[in-house]
DSSP file (Angstrom, degrees, kcal/mol; ACC not computed):
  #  RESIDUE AA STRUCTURE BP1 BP2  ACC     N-H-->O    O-->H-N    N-H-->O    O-->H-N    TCO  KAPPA ALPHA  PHI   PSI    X-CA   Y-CA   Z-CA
    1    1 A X              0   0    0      0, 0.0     2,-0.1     0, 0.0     0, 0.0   0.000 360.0 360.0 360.0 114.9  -51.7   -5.9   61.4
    2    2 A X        -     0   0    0      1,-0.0     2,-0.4     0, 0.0     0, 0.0  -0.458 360.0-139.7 -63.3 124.3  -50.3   -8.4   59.1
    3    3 A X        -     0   0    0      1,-0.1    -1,-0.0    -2,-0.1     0, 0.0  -0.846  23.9 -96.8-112.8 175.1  -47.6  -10.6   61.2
    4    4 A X        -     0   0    0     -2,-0.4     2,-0.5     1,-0.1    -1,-0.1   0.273  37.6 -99.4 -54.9 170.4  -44.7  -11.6   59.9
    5    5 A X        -     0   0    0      3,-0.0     3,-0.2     0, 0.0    -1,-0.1  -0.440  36.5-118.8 -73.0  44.1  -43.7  -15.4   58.1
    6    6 A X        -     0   0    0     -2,-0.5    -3,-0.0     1,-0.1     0, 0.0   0.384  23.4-123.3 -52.9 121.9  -42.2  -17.5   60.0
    7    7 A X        -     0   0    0      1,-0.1     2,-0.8    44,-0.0    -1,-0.1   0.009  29.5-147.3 -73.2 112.5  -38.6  -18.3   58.4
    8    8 A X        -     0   0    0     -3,-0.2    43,-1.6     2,-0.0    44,-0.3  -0.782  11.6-160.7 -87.0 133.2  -38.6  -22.2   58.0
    9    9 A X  E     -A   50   0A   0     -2,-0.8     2,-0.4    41,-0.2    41,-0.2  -0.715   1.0-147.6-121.2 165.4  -35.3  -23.6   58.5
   10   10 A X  E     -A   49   0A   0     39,-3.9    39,-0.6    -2,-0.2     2,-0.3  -0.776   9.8-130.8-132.0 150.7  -34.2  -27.2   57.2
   11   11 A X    >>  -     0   0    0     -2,-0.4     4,-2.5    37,-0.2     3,-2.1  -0.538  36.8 -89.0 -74.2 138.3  -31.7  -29.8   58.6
   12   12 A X  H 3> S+     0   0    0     35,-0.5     4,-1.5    -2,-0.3    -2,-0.1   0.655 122.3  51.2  22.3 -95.3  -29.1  -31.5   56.9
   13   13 A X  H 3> S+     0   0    0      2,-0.3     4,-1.5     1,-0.2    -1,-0.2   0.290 107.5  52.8 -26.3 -36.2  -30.7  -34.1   55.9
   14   14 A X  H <> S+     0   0    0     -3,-2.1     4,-1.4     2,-0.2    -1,-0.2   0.599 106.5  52.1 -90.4 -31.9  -33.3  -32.2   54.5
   15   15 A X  H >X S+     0   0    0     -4,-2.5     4,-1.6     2,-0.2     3,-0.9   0.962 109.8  48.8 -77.7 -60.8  -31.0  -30.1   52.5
   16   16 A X  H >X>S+     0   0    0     -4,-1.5     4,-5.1     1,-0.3     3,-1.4   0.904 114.2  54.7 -38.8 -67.3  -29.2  -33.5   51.0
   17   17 A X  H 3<5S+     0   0    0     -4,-1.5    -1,-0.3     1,-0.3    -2,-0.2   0.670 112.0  36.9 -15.0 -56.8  -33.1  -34.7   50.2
   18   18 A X  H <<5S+     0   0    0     -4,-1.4    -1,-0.3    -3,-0.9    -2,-0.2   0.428 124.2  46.0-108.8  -2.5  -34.2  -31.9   48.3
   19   19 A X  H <<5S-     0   0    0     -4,-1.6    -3,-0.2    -3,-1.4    -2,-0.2   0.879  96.2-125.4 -83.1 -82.7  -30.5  -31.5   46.5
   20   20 A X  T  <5 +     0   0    0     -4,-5.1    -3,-0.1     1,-0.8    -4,-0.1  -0.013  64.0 125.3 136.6 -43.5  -29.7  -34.6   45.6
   21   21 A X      < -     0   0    0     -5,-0.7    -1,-0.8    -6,-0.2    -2,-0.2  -0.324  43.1-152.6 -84.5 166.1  -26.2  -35.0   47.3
   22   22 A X        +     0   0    0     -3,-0.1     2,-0.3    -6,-0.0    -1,-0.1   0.547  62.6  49.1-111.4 -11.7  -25.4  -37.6   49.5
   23   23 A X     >  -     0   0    0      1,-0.2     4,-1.1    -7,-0.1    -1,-0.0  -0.878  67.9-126.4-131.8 149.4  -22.9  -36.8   51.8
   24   24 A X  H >> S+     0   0    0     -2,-0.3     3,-3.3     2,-0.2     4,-1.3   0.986 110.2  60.3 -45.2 -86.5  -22.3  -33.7   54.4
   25   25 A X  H 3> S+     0   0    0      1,-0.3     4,-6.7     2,-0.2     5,-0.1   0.626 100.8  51.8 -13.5 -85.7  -19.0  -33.1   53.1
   26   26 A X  H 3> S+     0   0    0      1,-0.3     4,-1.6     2,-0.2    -1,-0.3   0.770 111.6  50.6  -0.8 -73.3  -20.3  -32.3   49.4
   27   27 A X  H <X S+     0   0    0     -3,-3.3     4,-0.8    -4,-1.1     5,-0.3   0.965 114.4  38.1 -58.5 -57.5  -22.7  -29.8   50.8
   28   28 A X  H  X S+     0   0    0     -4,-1.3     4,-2.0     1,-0.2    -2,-0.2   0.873 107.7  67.1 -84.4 -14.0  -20.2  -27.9   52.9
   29   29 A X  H  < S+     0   0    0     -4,-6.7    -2,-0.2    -5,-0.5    -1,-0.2   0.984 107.9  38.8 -33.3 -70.6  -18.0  -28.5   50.0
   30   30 A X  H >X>S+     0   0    0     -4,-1.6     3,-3.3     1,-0.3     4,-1.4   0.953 115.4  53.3 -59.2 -91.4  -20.5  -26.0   47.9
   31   31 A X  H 3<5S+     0   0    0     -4,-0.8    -1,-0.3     1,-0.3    -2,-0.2   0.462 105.9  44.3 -42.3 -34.5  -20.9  -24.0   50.6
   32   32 A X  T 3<5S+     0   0    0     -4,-2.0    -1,-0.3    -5,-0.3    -2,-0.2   0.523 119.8  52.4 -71.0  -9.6  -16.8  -23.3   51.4
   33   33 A X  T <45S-     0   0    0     -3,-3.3    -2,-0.2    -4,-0.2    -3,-0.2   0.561 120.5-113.6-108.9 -34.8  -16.8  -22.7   46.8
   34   34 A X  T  <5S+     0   0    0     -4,-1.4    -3,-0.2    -5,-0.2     3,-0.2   0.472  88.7 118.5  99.7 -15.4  -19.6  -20.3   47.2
   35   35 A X      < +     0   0    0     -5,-0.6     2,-0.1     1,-0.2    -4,-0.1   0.460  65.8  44.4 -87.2  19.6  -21.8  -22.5   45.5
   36   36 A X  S    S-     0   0    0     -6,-0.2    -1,-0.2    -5,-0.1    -5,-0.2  -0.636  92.7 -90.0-168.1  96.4  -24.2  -23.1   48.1
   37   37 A X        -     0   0    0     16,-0.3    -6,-0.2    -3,-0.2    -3,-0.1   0.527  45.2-132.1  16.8 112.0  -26.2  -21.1   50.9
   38   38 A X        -     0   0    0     -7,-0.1     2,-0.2    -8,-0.1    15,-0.0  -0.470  29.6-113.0 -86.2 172.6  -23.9  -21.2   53.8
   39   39 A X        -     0   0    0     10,-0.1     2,-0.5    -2,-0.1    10,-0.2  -0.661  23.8-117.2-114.1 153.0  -26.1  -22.4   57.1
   40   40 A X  E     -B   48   0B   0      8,-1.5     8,-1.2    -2,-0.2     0, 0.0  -0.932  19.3-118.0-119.3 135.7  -27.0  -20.2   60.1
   41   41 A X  E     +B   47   0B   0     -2,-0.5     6,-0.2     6,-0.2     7,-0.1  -0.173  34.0 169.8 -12.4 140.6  -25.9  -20.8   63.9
   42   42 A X  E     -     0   0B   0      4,-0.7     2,-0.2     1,-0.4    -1,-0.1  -0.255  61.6 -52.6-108.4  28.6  -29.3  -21.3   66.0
   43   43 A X  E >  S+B   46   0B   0      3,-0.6     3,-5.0     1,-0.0     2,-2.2  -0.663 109.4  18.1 138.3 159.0  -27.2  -22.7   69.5
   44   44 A X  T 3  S-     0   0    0     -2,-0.2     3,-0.1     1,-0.2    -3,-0.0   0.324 122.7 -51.9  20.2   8.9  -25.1  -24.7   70.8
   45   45 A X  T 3  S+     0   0    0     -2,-2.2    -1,-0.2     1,-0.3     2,-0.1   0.167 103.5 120.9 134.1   3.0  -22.9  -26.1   67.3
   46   46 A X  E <   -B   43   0B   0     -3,-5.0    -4,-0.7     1,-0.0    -3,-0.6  -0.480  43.8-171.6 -92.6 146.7  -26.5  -27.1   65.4
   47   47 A X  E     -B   41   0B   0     -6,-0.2   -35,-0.5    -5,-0.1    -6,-0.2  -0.968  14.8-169.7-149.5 154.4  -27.0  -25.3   62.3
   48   48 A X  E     -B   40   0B   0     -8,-1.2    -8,-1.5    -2,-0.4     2,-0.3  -0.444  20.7-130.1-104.2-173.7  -29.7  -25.0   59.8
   49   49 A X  E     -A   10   0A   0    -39,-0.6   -39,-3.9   -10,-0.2     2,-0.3  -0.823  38.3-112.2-143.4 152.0  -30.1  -23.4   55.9
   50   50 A X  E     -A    9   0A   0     -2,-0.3     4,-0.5   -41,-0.2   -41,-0.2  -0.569  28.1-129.1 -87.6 135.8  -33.3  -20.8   55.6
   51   51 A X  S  > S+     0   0    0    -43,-1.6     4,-2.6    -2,-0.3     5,-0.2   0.805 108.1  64.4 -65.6 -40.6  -35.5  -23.0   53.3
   52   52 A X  H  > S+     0   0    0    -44,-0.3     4,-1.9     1,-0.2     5,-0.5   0.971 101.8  48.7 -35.7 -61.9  -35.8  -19.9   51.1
   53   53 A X  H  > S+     0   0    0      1,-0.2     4,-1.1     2,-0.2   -16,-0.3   0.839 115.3  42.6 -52.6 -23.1  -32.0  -20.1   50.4
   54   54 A X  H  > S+     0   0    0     -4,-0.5     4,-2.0     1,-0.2     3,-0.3   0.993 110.3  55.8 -74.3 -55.1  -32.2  -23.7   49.5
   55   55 A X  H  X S+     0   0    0     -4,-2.6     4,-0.9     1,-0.3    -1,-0.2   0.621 110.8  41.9 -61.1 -30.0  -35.0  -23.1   47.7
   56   56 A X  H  X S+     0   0    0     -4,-1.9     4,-2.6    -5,-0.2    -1,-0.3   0.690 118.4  50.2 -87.2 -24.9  -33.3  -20.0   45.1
   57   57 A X  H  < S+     0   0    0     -4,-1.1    -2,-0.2    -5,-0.5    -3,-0.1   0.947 107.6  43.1 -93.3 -12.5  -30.3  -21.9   44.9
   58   58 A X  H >< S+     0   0    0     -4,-2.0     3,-5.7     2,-0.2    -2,-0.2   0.986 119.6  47.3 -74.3 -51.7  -31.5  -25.1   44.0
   59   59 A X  H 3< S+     0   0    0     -4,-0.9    -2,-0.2     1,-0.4    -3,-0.1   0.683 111.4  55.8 -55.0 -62.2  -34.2  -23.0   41.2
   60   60 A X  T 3< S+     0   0    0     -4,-2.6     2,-0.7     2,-0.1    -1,-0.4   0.461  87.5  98.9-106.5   2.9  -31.0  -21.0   40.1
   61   61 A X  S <  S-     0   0    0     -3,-5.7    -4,-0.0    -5,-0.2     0, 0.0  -0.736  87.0 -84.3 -95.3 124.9  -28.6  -24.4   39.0
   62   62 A X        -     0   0    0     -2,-0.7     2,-0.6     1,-0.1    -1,-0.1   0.354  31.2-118.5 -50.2 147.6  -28.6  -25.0   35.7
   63   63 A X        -     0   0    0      1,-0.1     2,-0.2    -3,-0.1    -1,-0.1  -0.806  15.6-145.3 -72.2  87.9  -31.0  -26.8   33.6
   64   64 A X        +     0   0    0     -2,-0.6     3,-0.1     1,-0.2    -1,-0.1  -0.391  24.6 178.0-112.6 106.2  -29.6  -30.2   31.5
   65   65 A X        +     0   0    0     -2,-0.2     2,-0.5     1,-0.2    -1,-0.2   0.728  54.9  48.9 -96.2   8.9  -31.7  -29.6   28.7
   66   66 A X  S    S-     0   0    0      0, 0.0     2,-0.8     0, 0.0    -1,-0.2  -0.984  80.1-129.2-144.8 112.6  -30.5  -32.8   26.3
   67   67 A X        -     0   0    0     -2,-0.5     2,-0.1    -3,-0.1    -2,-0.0  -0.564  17.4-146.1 -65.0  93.8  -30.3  -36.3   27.8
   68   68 A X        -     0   0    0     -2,-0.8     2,-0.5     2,-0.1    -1,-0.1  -0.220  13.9-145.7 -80.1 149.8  -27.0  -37.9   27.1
   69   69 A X        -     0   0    0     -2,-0.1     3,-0.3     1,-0.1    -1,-0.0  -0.868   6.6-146.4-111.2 143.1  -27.2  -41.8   26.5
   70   70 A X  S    S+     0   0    0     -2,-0.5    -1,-0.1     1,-0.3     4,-0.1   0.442  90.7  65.2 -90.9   0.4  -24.8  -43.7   27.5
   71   71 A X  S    S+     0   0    0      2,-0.1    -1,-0.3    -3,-0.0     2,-0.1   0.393  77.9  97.7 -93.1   0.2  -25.0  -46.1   25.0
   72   72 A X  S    S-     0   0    0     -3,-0.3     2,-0.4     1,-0.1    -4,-0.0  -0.459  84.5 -95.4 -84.0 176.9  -24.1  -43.8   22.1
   73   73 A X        -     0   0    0     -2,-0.1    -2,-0.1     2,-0.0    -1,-0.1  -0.740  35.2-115.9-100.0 139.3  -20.4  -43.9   20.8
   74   74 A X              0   0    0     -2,-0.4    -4,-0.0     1,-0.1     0, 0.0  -0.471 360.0 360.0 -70.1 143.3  -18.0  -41.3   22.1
   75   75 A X              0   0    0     -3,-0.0    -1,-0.1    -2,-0.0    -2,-0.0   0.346 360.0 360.0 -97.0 360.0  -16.9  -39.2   19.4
């Protein structure tokens, strides 16, 4: 009998980390736009994001494939 995976779930903190953003707000920004995993209740006010979710949405945000320099002249 195979058991199951157990679902890791990530903090805050941990979501800002592996994003990029710096601030709450930002994050529950995306998340109130639809652009970002919303987080699930476990108790008392606390919430976590399924690492999975984090993990598709960061994979799914688009790619910058051409470096702009900031030293070139604005056209």
């Amino acid at each position: 009998m195979k058991h199951p995976v157990p679902t890791l779930l990530l903090t805050m903190e941990e979501v800002m980390r592996l994003s990029g953003y710096r601030s709450r707000s930002s994050i529950y920004r995306l998340v109130r736009r639809g652009l970002a995993p919303p987080p699930v209740l476990i108790g008392s006010g606390r919430v976590r994001w399924r690492a999975a979710d984090i993990e598709q949405w960061l994979q799914a945000l688009p790619v910058q494939l051409e470096r702009v320099s900031s030293s070139e002249p604005a056209a």
